[in-house]
N, C-alpha and C positions, 0 to 999 in steps of 0.2 A: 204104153197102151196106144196104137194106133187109131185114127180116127177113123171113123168110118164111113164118112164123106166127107168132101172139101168145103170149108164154114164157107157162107155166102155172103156176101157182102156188106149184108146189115153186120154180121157175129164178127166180121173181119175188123173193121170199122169200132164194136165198141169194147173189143180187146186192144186195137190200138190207141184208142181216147185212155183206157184202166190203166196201161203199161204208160201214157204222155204225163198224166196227172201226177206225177213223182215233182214235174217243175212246181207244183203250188204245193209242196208242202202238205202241212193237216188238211187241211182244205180239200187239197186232190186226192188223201189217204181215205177221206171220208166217202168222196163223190164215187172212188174206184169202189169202195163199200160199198153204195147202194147202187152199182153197176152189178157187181157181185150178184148179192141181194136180188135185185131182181130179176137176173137174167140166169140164173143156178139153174132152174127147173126149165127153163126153155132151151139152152144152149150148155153143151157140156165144154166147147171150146173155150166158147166167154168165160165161163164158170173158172174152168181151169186158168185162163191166163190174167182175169180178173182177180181171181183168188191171190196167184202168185204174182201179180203188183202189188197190192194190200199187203202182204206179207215182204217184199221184198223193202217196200216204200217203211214199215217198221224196224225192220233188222237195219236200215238205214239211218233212220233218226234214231236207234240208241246207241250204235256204233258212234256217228257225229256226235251226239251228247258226252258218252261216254272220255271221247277221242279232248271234248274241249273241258271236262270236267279235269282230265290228267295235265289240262294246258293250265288250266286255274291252279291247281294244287302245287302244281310246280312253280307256276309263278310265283305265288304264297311262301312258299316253302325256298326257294331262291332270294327270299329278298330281305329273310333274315341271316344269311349266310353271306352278303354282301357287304355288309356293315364292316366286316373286319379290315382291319389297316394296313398295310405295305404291301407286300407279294403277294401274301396269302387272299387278301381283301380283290388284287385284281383280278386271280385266277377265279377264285368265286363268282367275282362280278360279269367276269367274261362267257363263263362258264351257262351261269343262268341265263346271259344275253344268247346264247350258241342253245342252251336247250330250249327255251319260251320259242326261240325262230325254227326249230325242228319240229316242234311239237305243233307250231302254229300250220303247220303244212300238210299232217295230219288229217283236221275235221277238214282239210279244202280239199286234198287230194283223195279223201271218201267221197266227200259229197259229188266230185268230177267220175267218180266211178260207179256211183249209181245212179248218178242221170245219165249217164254213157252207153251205160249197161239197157235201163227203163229204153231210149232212144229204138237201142236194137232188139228190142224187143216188140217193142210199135212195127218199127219196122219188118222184123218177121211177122207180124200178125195180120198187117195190111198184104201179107204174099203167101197168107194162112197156114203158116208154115207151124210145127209146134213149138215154140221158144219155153227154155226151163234156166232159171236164173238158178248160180249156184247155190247153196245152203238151203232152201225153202223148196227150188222146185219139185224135188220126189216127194214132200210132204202136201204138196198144196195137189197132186197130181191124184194122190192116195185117199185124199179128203173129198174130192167132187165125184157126187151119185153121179155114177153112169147112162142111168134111168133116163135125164135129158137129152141123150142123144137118139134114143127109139123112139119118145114121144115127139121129137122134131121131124124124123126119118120117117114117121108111119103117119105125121099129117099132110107132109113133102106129097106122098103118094097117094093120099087120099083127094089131094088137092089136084095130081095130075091126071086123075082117074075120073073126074070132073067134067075137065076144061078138053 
């Protein structure tokens, strides 16, 4: 869906604050919320690129969770298979050392991908450009009322109809 005028620099601005907030975590997940939240009905840009921070900043943190939940279980599960004695005991031992260190690169090299990702995504928004993160954005795109883009457009021109 194209947009139908170029967001002005306020709408520019607090889709790049919604898309930066991914660096603090819950915190910034909540704040991009009530960006969302309140800027839905006046801004169909914000709406949408707000939306799809919030959204991308969760598929985020349970990918990470998920990613270190598999580092625990493994480490657990590795370190009674250690125990054992001669050859068998070091390939074990080695084995769990070489998975716990693969697995540990996992939740880092997520989390480097979706602050990376969040990053250029500010960035397209500060150049109003339409930025869509993979997996969430045709959902978050499909979910915001269009409706806020006429009521911004028809106050634009009543306001320049004015001055």
């Amino acid at each position: 869906m194209p947009h139908s005028a170029r967001p002005s620099a306020q709408e520019r601005v607090f889709a790049a604050i919604a898309h930066l907030l991914t660096i603090f975590s819950l915190p910034g997940m909540l704040i991009a919320t009530v960006i969302w939240l309140t800027q839905r009905r006046r801004s169909r840009y914000v709406a949408m690129q707000a939306r799809q921070a919030v959204l991308w900043q969760t598929t985020g943190h349970i990918v990470v969770f998920l990613a270190i939940a598999l580092l625990v279980v493994t480490a657990i599960l590795g370190l009674g298979e250690s125990d054992a004695s001669g050859l068998l005991g070091q390939v074990a031992g080695g084995s769990i050392v070489g998975s716990v260190m693969g697995l540990f690169l996992i939740p880092i090299l997520a989390t480097i991908f979706f602050f990376v990702s969040s990053i250029i995504g500010a960035i397209a928004s500060l150049f109003g450009m339409r930025y869509t993160y993979p997996l969430v954005g045709k959902f978050a795109h499909r979910s915001v009322n269009p409706s806020a883009d006429a009521r911004r457009l028809s106050s634009q021109a009543s306001d320049r109809q004015r001055y």
